[in-house]
C-alpha positions as CSV (number, residue, x, y, z in Angstrom):
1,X,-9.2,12.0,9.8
2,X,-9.7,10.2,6.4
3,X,-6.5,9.0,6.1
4,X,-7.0,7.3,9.8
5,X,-10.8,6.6,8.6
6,X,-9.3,4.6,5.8
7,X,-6.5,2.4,8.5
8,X,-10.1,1.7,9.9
9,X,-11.8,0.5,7.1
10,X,-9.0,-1.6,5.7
11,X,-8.5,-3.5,8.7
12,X,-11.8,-3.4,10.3
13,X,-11.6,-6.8,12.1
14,X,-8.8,-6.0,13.9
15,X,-9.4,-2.1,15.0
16,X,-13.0,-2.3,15.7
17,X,-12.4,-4.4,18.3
18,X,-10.2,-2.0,20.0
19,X,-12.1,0.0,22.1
20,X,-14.2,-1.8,24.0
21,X,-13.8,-5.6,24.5
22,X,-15.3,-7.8,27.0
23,X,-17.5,-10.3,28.1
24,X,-18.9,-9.1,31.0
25,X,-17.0,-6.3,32.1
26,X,-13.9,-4.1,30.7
27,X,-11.2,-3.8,33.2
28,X,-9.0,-0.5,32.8
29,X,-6.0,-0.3,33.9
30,X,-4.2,3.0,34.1
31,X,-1.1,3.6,36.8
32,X,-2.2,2.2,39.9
33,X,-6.1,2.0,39.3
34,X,-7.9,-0.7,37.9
35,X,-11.4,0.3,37.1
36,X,-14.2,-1.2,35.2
37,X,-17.4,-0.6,32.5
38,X,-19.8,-2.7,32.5
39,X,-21.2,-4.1,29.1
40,X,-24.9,-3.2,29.7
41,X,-23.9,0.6,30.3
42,X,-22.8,0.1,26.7
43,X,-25.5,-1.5,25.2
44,X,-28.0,1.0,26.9
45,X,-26.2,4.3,25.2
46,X,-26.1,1.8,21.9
47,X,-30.2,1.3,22.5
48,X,-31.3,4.2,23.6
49,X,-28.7,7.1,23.5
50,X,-28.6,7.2,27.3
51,X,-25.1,7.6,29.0
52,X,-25.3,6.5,32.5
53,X,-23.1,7.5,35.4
54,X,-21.0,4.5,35.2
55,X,-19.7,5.1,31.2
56,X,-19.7,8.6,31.9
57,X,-16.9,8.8,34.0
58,X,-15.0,6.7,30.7
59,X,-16.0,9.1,28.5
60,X,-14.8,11.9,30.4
61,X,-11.4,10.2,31.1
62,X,-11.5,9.7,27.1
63,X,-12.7,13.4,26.6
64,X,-14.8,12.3,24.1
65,X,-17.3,15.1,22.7
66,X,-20.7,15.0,21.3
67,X,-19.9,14.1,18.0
68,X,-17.7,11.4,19.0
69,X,-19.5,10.0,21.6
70,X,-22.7,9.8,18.4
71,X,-20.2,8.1,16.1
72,X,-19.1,5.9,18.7
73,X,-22.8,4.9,19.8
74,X,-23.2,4.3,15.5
75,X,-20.3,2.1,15.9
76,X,-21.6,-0.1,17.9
77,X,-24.7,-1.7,15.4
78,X,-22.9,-0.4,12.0
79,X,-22.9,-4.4,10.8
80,X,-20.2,-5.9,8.6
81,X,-21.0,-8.5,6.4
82,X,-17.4,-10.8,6.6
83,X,-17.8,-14.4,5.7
84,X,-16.8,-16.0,8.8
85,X,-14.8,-19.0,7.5
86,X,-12.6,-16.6,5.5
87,X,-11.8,-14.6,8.8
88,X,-11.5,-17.8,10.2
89,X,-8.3,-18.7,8.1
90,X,-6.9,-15.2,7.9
91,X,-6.3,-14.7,11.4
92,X,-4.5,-17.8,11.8
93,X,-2.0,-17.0,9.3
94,X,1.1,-15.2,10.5
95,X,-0.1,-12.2,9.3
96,X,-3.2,-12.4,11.2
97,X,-1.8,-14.1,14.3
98,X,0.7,-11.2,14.2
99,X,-2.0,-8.3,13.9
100,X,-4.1,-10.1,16.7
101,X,-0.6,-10.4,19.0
102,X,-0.3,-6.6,18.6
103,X,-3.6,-5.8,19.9
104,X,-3.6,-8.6,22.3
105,X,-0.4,-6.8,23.9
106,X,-2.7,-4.2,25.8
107,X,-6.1,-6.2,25.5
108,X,-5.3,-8.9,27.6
109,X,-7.1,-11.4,29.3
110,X,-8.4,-10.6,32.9
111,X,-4.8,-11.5,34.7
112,X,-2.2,-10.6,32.4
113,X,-1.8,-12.7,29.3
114,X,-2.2,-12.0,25.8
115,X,-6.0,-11.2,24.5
116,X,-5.1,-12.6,20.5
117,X,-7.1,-15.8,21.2
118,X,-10.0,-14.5,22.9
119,X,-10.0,-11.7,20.1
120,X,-10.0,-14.5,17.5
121,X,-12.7,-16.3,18.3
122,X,-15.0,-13.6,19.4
123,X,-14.5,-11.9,15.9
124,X,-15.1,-15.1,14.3
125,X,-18.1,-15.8,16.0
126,X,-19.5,-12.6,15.5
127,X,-19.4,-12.8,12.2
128,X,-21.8,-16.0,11.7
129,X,-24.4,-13.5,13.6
130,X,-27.1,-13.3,10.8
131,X,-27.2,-9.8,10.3
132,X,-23.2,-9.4,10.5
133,X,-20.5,-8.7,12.3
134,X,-20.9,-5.6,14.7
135,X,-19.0,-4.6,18.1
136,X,-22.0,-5.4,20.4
137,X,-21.1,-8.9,19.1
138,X,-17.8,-9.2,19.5
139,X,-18.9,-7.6,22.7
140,X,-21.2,-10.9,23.5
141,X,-19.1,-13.4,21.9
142,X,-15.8,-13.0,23.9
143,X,-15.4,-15.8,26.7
144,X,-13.8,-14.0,29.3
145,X,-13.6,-10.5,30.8
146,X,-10.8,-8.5,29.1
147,X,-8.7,-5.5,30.6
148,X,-7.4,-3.1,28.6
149,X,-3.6,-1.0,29.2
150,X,-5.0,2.4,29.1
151,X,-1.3,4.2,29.3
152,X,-0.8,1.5,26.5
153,X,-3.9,2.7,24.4
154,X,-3.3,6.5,25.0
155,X,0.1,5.7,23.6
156,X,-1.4,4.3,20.9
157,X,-3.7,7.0,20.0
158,X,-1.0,9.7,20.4
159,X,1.1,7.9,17.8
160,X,-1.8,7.0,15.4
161,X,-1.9,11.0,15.7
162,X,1.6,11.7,14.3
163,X,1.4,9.3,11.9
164,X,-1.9,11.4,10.7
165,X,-0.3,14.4,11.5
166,X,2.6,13.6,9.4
167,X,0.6,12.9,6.6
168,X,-1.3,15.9,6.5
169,X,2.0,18.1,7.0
170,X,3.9,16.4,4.0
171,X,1.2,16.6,2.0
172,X,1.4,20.1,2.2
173,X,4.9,20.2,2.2
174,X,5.3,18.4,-1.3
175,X,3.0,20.5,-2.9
176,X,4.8,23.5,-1.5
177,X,8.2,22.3,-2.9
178,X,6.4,21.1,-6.6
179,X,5.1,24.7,-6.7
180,X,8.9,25.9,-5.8
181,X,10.1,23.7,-8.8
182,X,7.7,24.7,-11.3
183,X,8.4,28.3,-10.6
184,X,12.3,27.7,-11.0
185,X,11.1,25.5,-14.5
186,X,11.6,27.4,-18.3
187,X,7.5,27.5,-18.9
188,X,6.3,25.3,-21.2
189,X,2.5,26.2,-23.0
190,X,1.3,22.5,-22.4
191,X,-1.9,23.1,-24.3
192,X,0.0,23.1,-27.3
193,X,1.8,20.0,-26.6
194,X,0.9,16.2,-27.0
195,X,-2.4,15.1,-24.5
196,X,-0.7,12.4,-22.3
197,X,-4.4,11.8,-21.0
198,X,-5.8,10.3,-24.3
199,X,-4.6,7.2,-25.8
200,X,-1.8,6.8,-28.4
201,X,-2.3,6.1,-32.3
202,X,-1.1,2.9,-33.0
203,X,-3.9,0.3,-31.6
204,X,-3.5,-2.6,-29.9
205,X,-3.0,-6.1,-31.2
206,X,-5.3,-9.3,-29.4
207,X,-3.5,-10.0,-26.2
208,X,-1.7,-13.3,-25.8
209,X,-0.9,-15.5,-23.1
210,X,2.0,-17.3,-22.7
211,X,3.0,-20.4,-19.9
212,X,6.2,-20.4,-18.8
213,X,8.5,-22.9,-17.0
214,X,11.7,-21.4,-15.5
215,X,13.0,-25.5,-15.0
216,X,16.3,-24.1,-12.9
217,X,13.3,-23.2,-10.3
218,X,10.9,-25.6,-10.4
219,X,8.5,-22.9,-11.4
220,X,5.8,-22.4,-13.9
221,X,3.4,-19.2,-14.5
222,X,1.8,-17.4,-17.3
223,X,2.5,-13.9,-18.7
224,X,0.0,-11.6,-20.7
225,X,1.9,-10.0,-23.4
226,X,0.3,-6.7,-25.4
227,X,1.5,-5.7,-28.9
228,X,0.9,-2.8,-30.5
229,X,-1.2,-3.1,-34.1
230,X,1.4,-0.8,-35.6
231,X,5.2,-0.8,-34.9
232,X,7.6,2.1,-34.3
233,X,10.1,2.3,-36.9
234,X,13.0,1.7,-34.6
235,X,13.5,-0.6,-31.9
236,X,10.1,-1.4,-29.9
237,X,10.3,-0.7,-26.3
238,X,9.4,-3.2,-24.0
239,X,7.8,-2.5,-20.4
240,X,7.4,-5.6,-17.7
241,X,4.8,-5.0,-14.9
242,X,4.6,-6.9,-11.9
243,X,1.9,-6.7,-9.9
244,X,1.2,-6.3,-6.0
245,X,0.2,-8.6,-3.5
246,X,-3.1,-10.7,-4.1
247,X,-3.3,-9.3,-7.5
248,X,-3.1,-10.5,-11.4
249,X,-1.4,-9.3,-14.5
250,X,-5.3,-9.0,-15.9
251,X,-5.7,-6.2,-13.9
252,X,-3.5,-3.9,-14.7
253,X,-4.6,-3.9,-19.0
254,X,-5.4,-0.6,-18.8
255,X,-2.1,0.7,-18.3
256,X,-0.9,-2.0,-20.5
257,X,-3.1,-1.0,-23.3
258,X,-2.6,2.3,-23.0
259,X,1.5,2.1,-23.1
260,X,0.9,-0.4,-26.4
261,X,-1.4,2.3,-27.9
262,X,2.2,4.5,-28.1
263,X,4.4,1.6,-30.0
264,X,5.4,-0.4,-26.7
265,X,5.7,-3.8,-25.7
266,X,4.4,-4.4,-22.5
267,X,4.3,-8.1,-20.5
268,X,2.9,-8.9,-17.6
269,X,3.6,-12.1,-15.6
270,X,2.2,-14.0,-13.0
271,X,4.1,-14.2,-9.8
272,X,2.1,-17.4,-8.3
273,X,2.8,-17.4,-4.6
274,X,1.6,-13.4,-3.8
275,X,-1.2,-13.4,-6.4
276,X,-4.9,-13.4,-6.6
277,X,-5.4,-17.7,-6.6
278,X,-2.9,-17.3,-3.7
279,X,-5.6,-15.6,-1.6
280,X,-8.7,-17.7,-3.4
281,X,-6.0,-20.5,-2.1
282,X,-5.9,-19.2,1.4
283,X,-9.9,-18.5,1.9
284,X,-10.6,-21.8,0.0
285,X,-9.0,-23.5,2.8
286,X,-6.0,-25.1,0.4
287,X,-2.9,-22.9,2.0
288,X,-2.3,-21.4,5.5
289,X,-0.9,-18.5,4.1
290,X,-0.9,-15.2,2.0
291,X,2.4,-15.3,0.4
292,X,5.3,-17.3,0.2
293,X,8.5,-16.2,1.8
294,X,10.8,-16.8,-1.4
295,X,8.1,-14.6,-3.2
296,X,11.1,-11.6,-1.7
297,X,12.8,-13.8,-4.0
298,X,11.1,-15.4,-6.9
299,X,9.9,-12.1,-7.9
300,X,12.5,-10.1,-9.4
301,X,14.0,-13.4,-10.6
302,X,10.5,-13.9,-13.3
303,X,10.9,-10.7,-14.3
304,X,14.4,-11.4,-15.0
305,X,13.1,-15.1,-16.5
306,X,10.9,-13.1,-18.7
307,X,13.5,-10.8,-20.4
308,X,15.6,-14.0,-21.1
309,X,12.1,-15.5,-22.9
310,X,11.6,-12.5,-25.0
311,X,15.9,-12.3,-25.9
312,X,15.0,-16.2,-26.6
313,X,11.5,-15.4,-29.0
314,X,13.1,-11.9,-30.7
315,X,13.7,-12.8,-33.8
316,X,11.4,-15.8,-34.7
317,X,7.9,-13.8,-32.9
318,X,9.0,-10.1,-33.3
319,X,11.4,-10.1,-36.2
320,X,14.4,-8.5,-33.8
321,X,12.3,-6.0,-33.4
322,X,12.5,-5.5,-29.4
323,X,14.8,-3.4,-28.0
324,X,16.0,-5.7,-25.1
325,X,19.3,-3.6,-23.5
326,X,16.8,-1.1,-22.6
327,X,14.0,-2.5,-20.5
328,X,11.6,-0.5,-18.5
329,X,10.0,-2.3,-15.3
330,X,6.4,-0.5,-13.7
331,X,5.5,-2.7,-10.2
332,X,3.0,-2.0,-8.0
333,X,2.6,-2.4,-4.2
334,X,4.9,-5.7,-3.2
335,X,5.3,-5.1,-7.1
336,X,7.5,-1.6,-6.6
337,X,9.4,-3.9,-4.5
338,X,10.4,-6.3,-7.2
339,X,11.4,-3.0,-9.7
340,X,13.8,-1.6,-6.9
341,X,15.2,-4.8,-6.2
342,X,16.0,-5.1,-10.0
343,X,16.9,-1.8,-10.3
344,X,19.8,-2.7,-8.0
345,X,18.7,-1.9,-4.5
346,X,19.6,-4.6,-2.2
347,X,18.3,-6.3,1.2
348,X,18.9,-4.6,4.6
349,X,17.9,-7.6,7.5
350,X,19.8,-5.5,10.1
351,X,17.2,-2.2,9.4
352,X,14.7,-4.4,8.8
353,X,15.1,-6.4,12.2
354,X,14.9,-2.8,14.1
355,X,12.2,-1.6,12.3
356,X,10.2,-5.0,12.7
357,X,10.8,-4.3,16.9
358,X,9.9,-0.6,17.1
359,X,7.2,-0.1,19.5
360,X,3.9,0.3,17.0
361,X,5.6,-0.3,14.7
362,X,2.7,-2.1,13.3
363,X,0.9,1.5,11.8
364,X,3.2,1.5,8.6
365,X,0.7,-1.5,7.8
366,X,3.0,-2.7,5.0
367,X,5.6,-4.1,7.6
368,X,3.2,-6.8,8.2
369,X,4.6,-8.0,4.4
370,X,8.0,-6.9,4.6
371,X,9.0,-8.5,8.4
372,X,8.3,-11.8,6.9
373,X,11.6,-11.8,5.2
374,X,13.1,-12.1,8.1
375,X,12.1,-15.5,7.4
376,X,14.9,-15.5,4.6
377,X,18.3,-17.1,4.9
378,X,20.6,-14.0,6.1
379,X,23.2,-13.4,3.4
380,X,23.8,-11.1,0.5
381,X,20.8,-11.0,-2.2
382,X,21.7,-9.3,-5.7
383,X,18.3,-8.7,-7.9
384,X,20.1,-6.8,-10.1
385,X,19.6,-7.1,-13.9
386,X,21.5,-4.9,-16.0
387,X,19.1,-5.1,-19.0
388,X,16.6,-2.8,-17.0
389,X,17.3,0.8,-17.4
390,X,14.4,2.5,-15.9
391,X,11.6,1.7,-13.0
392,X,8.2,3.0,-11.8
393,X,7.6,1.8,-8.7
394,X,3.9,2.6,-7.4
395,X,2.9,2.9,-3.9
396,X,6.0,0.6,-3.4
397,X,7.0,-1.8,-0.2
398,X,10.5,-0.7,0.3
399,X,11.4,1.6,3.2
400,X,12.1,-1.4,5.9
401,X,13.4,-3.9,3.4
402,X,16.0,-1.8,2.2
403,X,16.4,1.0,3.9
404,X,18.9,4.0,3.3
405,X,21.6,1.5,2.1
406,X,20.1,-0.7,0.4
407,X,18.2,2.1,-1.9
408,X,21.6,3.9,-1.9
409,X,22.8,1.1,-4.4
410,X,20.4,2.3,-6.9
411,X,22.2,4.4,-10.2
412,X,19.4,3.6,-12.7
413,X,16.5,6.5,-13.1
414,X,13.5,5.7,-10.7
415,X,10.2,7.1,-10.4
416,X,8.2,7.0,-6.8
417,X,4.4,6.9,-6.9
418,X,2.2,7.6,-3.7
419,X,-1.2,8.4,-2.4
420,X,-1.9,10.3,1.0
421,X,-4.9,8.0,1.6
422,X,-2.6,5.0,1.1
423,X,-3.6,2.9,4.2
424,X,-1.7,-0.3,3.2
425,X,1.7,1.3,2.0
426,X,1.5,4.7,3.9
427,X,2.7,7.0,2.2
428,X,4.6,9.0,5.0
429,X,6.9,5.4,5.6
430,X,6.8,3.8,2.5
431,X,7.9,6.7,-0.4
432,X,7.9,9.9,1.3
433,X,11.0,9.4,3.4
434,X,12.9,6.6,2.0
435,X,12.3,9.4,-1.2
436,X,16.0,11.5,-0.3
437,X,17.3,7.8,0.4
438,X,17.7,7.4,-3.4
439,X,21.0,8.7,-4.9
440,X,20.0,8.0,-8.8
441,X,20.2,11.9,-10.0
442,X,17.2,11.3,-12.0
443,X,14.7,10.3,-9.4
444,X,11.1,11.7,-9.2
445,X,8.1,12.0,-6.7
446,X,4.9,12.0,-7.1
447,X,2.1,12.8,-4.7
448,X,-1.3,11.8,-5.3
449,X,-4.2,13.3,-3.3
450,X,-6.9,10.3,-2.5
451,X,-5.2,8.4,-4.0
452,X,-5.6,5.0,-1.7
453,X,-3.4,2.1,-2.9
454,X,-6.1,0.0,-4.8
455,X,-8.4,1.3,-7.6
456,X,-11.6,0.9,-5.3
457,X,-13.9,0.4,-8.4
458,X,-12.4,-3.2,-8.8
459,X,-12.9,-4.4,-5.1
460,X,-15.4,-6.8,-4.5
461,X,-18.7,-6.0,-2.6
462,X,-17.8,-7.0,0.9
463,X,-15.2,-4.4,1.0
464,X,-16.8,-1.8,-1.0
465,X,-19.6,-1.9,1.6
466,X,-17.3,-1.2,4.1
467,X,-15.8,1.9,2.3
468,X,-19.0,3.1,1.7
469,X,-20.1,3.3,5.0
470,X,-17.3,5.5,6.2
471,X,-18.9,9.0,6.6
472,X,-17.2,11.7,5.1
473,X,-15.0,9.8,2.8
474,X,-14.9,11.2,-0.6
475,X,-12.2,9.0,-3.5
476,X,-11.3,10.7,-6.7
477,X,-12.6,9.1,-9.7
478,X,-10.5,6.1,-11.0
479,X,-10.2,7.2,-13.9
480,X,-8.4,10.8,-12.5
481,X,-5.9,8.8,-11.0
482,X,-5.8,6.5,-14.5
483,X,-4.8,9.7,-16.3
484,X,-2.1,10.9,-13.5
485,X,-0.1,7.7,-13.9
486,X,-0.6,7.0,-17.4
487,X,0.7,10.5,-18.6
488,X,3.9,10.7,-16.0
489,X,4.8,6.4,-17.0
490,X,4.3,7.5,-20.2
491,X,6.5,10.7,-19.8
492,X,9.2,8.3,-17.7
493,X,9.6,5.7,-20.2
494,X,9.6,7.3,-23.1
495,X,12.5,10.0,-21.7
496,X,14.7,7.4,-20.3
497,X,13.9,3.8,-21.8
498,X,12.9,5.2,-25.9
499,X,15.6,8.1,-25.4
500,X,12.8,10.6,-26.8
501,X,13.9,14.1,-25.1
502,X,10.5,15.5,-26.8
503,X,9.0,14.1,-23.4
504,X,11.4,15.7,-21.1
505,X,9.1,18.9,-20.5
506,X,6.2,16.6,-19.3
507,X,9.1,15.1,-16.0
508,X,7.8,18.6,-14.4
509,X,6.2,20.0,-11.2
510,X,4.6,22.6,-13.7
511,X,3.2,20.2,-15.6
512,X,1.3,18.0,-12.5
513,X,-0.1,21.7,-11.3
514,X,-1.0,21.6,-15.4
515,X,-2.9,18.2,-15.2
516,X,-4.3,19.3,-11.7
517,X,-5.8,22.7,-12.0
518,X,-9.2,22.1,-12.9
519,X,-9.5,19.1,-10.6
520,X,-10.6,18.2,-6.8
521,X,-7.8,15.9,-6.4
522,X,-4.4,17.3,-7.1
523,X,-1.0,15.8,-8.1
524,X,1.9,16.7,-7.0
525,X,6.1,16.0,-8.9
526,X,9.3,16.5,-6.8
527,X,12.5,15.9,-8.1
528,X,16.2,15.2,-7.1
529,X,16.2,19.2,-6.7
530,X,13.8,18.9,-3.7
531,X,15.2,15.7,-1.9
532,X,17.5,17.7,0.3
533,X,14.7,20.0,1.3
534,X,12.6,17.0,2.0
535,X,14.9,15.4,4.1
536,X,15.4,18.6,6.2
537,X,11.8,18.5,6.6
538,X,11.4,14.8,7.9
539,X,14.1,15.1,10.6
540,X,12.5,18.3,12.1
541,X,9.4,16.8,12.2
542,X,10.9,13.8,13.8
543,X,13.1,15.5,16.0
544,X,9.7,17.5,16.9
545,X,7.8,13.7,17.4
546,X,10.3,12.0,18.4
547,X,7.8,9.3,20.2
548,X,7.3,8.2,16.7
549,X,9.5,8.2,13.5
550,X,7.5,8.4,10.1
């Protein structure tokens, strides 16, 4: 229930309009019946409490119980304060268009036709209400009677089930095979060894900013760049981060500083059409959309710039110093993209064209993103840069995109990060099963409990608000999830882009059951050694659910 409360939250101005929309009158239509609610039976039980005769019989068809039919009737008043203009423009970019085209398939308008527009503009409406946007307004604001595919929405509700199902089970799962590996491990007293929690000893120099024109692309952007205040006595390691969608390279200094505090090099650039003034852009009125398509594109390609810039400024700005043959690459959300596409996996528009056309397909959120590249010229892409020997990719967009071949192509060492409260890249598409798709040997997994795709303590107030009015919702502490990543990237890199085998006992299950035992939230490591068990695992269950693949 909180990984489905968390869908809800994240994309409340499409799913709260869900279950009840109309202006008058709901029309269901299930089979051969076509029944109706009316609106004022609705907002009596929202007043009052009272459920007449007339929503009784939909409540009973829903088999709703007490405490859902309570949080239902909270639903209806819980207010959402969205700024109306902003909604305005997201929902008529193709992102939005396509989220309200999906719901609009089995909320249509009285008659038969698609509900998107009527959903629109009753949304945006009801946000200019003074005290917010709430479903009795939607409710009031709609301009025509809507009726709703019931088979169509139990189908729905059946898959949004597996999909929570699934992430419950292989949750469970993964810790059950990281507790099979660390059993199998030598044992390691990790008391006694280095704390990858605590920073390293070797400071961290003023960061600078650089601007950068790539002329062969018409393309300019700036990079932050982190240097440590001490340097390693051999070569310096150098770490590029790219960032996720709607993002910046600003927010990611923590892990930046923390890598420079060990003797690394890390830069960050700006990839200007899928960052933060992209989205100021968009809600400012000055674009109609929330990426660029040749972002799929333009991504890998700046990372790529920036290596060239650094092999250009070695030896006048860092004496030779940087060890550029050996580049590590951590990315992020549409960011763990770019690092698999440099690491050498390669488009897939076939798989991605089926994926894009399975029926809800729409629940793996992240193909919202991905489908867009469908947009792309259809030919060969190669992203590959043989300068980067190692990636983390973080709650990465990758499973449509790429699919089983196109990861396939990967030989470098890759590390997977995922939450299971990951509503925007879920984790049960997006890493868990494209995980056994990999056929590096050195390939790891890791499973973050809460962990939910953003670190919630940067989001602005709008959306925490929302968060926090989701009942029984409890997020580990940012700075849990800070140490997870810090001490495995750290672990990673240092193993397989510095060469430093004192590091290798640290790439264990035993030591994320170390990290974890004292905490709420747990982490979980699979390796290559548990891929073929995992796979096993995800076609039973799919052969067990096979309404919906995960």
């Amino acid at each position: 229930m909180r990984f489905l409360s968390l869908i809800i939250a994240t994309f409340f101005t499409v799913l709260t309009a869900f279950p009840i929309l109309a202006a008058e009158q709901v029309y269901l239509i299930y089979g051969g019946l076509n029944l109706s609610v009316r609106i004022s039976s609705l907002e009596k039980f929202a007043q009052t409490g009272i459920v007449d005769k007339n929503l009784e019989f939909y409540f009973n068809i829903g088999g709703l119980n007490e405490s859902e039919k309570n949080k239902f009737r909270e639903a209806l008043f819980q207010p959402h304060k969205i700024n109306p203009v902003q909604l305005s423009r997201f929902l008529k970019t193709q992102i939005g268009e396509e989220i309200l085209t999906n719901f609009g398939k089995f909320m249509k308008i009285q008659g038969g036709r698609n509900g998107k527009y009527a959903l629109r503009g009753a949304l945006v409406q009801a946000a200019f209400e003074p005290e917010g946007l709430t479903l009795i307004n939607v409710l009031r604001k709609l301009p025509t009677n809507l009726q709703i595919d019931l088979e169509q929405t139990f189908a729905l509700s059946d898959a949004i089930k597996i999909v929570v199902k699934a992430t419950q089970l292989f949750s469970v799962e993964i810790a059950q095979l990281s507790t099979i590996e660390a059993k199998k491990e030598k044992p390691v007293n990790f008391s006694n060894l280095r704390d990858l929690r605590q920073p390293g000893t070797l400071g961290i120099a003023p960061k600078k900013r650089w601007l950068l024109t790539d002329k062969n692309r018409n393309r300019r952007f700036y990079v932050d760049l982190y240097k440590p205040k001490k340097w390693r006595q051999e070569k310096t390691p150098v770490i590029i981060m790219s960032h996720g969608l709607a993002s910046r390279p600003e927010d990611f200094y923590k892990h930046a500083e923390y890598l420079t505090s060990y003797g690394y090099v890390v830069v960050i650039p700006q990839h200007p059409g899928s960052d933060y003034q992209k989205i100021q852009d968009l809600l400012g009125g000055y674009t109609g959309e929330i990426f660029d398509i040749n972002e799929f594109k333009d991504r890998p390609q700046d990372i790529s710039y920036v290596i060239d810039e650094l092999e250009r400024r070695n030896q006048t700005e860092f004496k030779g110093k940087l060890d550029l043959k050996n580049v590590g690459v951590l990315g992020h959300s549409l960011g763990g993209y770019t690092a698999l596409a440099l690491a050498g996996a390669t488009l897939h528009f076939e798989n991605l064209e089926r994926e894009c056309n399975k029926k809800f397909s729409y629940l793996n959120l992240s193909l919202l993103l991905q489908c867009r590249a469908l947009k792309l010229e259809k030919k060969s892409y190669n992203f590959r840069d043989e300068r980067v020997k190692a990636i983390f990719a973080a709650n990465p967009v990758n499973s449509s995109i790429f699919g089983s071949q196109g990861l396939s192509q990967i030989k470098i060492p890759v590390f997977i990060g995922a939450g299971n409260y990951d509503a925007a890249t879920p984790a049960i598409f997006e890493q868990i099963r494209s995980f056994p798709w990999l056929r590096t040997p050195d390939k790891y997994l890791l499973l973050v409990e809460g962990q939910a795709h953003l670190d919630f303590s940067n989001l602005d107030a709008g959306m925490t608000n929302i968060i926090e009015s989701i009942s029984n919702l409890t997020l580990p502490n940012p700075e849990l999830l800070y140490q997870y990543s810090n001490a495995l990237m750290l672990a990673f890199f240092e193993n397989y882009i510095s060469k430093n085998s004192d590091y290798r006992p640290y790439l264990q299950a035993s030591y994320t059951t170390y990290l974890s035992q004292k905490e709420p939230f747990k982490a979980y490591l699979i390796s290559q050694y548990s891929s073929e068990a995992l796979s096993q695992l995800i076609q039973k269950f799919i052969a067990e659910n096979y309404s919906i693949q995960p």
